[in-house]
Residue frames relative to the residue before (quaternion, step in Angstrom):
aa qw qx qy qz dx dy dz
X 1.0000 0.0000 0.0000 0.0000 0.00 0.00 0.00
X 0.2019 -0.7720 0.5365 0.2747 3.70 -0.74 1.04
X 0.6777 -0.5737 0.4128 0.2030 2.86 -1.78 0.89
X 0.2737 -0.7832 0.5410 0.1376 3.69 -0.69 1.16
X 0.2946 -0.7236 0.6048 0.1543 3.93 -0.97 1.64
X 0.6586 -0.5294 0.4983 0.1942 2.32 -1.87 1.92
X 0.0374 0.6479 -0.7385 -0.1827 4.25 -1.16 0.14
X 0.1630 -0.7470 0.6446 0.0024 3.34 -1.04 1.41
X 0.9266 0.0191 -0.1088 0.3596 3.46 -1.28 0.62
X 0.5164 0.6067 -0.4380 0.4164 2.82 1.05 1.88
X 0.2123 -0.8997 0.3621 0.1198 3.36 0.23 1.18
X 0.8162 -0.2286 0.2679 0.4580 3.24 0.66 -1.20
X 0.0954 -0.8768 0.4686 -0.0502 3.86 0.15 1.46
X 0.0902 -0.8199 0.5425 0.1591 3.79 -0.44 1.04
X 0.5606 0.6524 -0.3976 0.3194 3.35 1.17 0.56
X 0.8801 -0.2731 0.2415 0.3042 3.68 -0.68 0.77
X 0.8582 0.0945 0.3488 0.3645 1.83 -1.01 -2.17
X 0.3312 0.8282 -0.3597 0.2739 3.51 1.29 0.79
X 0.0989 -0.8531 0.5060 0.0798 3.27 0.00 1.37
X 0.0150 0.8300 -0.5109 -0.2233 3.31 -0.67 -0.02
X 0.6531 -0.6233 0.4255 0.0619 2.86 -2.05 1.56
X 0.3274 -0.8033 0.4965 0.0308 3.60 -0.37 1.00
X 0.4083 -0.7871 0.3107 0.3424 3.18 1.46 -0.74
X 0.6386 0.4657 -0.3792 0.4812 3.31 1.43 0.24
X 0.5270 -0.7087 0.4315 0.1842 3.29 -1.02 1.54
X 0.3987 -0.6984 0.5009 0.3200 3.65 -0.79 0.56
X 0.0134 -0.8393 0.4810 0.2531 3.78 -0.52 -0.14
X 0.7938 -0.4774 0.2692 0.2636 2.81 -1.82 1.53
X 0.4416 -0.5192 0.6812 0.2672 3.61 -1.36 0.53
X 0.2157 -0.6690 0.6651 0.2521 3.94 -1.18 0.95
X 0.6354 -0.5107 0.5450 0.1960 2.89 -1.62 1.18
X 0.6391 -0.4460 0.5493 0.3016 3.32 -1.53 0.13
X 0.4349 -0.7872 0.3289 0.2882 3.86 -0.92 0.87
X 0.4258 0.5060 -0.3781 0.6478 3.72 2.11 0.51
X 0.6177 0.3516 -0.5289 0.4639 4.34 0.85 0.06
X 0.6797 0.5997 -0.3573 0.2253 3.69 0.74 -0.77
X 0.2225 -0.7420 0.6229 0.1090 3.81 -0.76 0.79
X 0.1168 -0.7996 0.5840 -0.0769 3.94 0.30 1.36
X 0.0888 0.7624 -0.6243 -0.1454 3.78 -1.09 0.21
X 0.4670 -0.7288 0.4937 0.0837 2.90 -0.99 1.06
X 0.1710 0.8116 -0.5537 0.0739 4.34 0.24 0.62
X 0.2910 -0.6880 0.6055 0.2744 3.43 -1.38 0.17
X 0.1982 0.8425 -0.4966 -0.0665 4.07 -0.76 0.64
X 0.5600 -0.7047 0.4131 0.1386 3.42 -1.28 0.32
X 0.6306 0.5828 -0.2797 0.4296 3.00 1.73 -1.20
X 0.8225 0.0626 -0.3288 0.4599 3.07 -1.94 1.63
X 0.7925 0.3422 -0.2849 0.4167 3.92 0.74 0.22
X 0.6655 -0.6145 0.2167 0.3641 3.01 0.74 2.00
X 0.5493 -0.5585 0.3527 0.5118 3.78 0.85 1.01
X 0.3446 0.5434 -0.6667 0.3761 4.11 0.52 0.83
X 0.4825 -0.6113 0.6110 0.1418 3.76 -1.44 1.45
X 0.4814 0.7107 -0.5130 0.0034 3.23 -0.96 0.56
X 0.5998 -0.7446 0.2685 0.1174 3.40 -0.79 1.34
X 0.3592 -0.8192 0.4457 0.0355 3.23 -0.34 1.67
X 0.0642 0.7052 -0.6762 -0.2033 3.90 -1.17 0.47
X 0.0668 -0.8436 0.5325 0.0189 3.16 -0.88 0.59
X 0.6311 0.4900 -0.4684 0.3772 4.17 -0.70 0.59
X 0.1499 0.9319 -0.2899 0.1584 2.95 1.19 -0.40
X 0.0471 0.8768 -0.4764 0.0446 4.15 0.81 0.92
X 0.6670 0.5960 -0.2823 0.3468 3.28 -0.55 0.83
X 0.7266 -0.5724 0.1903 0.3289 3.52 -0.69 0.04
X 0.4948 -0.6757 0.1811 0.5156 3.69 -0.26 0.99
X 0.5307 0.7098 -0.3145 0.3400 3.43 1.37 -1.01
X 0.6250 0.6133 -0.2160 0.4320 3.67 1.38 -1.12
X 0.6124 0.5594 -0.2928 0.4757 3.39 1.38 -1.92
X 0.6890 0.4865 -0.3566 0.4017 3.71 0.40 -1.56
X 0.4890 0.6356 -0.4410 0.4031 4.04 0.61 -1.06
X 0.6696 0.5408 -0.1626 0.4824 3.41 0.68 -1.98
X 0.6991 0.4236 -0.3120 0.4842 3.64 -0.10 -1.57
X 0.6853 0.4948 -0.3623 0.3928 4.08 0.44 -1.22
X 0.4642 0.8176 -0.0756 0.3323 3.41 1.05 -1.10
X 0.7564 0.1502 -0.0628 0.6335 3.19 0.41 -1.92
X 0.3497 0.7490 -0.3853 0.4102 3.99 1.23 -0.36
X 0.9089 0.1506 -0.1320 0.3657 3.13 0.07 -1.34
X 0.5481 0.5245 -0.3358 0.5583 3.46 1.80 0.13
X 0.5364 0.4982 -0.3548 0.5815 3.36 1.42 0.48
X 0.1698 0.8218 -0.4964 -0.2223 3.52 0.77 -1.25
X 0.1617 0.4411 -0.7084 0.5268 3.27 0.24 2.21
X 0.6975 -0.4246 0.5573 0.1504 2.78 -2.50 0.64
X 0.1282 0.7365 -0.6614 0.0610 4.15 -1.00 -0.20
X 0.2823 -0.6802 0.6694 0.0976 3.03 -1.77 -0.20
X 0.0626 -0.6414 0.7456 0.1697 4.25 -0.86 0.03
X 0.1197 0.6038 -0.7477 0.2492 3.20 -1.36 1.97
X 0.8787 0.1080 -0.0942 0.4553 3.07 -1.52 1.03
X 0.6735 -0.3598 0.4472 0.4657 3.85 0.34 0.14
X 0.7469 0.3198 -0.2938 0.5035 3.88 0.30 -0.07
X 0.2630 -0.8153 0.4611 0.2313 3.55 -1.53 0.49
X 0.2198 -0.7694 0.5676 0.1937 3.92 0.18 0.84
X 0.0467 0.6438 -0.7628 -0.0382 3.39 -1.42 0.99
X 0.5191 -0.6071 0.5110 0.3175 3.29 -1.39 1.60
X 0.8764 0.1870 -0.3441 0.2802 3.45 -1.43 1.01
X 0.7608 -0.4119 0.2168 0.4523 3.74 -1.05 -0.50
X 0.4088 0.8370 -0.3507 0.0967 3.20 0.78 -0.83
X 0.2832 -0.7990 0.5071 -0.1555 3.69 1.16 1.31
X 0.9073 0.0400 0.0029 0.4185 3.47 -0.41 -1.12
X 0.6479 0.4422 -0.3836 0.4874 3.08 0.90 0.45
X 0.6035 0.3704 -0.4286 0.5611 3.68 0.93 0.17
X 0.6213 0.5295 -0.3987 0.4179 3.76 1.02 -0.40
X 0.6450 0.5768 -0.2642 0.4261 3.76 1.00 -0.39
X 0.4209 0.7268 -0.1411 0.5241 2.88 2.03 -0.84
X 0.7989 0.4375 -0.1251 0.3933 2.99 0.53 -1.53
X 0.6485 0.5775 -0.2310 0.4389 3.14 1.38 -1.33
X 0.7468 0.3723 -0.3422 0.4320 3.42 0.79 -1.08
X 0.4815 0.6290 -0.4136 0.4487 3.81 1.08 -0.51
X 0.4530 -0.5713 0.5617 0.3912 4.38 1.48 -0.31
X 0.5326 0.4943 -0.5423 0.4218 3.89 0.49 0.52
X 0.3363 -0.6019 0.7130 0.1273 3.40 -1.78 1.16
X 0.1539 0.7198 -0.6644 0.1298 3.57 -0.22 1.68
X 0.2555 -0.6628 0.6976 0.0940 3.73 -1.25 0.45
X 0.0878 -0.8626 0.3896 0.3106 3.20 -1.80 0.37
X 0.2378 -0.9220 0.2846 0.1113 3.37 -0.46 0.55
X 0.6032 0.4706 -0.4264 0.4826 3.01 -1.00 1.26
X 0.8947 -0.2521 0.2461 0.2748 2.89 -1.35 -0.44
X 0.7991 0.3808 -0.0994 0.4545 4.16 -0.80 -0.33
């Protein structure tokens, strides 16, 4: 028997078209690695002036991003993390995760500075 969700702090809607929100977030279809527009930055801020390289635009599902983030890791062999939608790889390493990217059929740019 399937379980029936609880709807809390809804009393009564005289609209229509009232959908109600459950609170669970659909997640995006990833795009194709020639639809994505990735940048590629180096920053410092809040990590004790340690350099580490950010991707960021990144459409698609978290399950996809991490694949990616693991990926450019070990073709880096450096350490990282996937937080928030963005992948952080511990040091500078700019053009070498951006070549990465390119051969892998991603459209990545860099940005900023250095």
């Amino acid at each position: 028997m399937a379980k029936k969700k609880k709807r809390i702090d809804i009393v009564y809607s005289t609209n229509p078209n009232f959908g109600y929100d459950d609170g669970e977030e659909e997640e995006e279809e990833t795009l194709e690695p020639n639809q994505q527009d990735l940048r590629v930055l180096v920053d410092r801020k809040q990590r004790k002036g340690k350099e580490v390289t950010l991707v960021t635009g990144f459409v698609g599902t978290d399950e996809d991003l991490k694949d990616l983030g693991k990926s450019i890791k070990q073709k880096c062999g450096v350490g990282g993390a996937v937080k928030n939608g963005e992948i952080m790889i511990q040091g500078n390493v700019v053009k070498k995760v951006l070549d990465i990217l390119h051969k892998s059929g991603y459209k990545a740019k860099q940005s900023g500075g250095n």
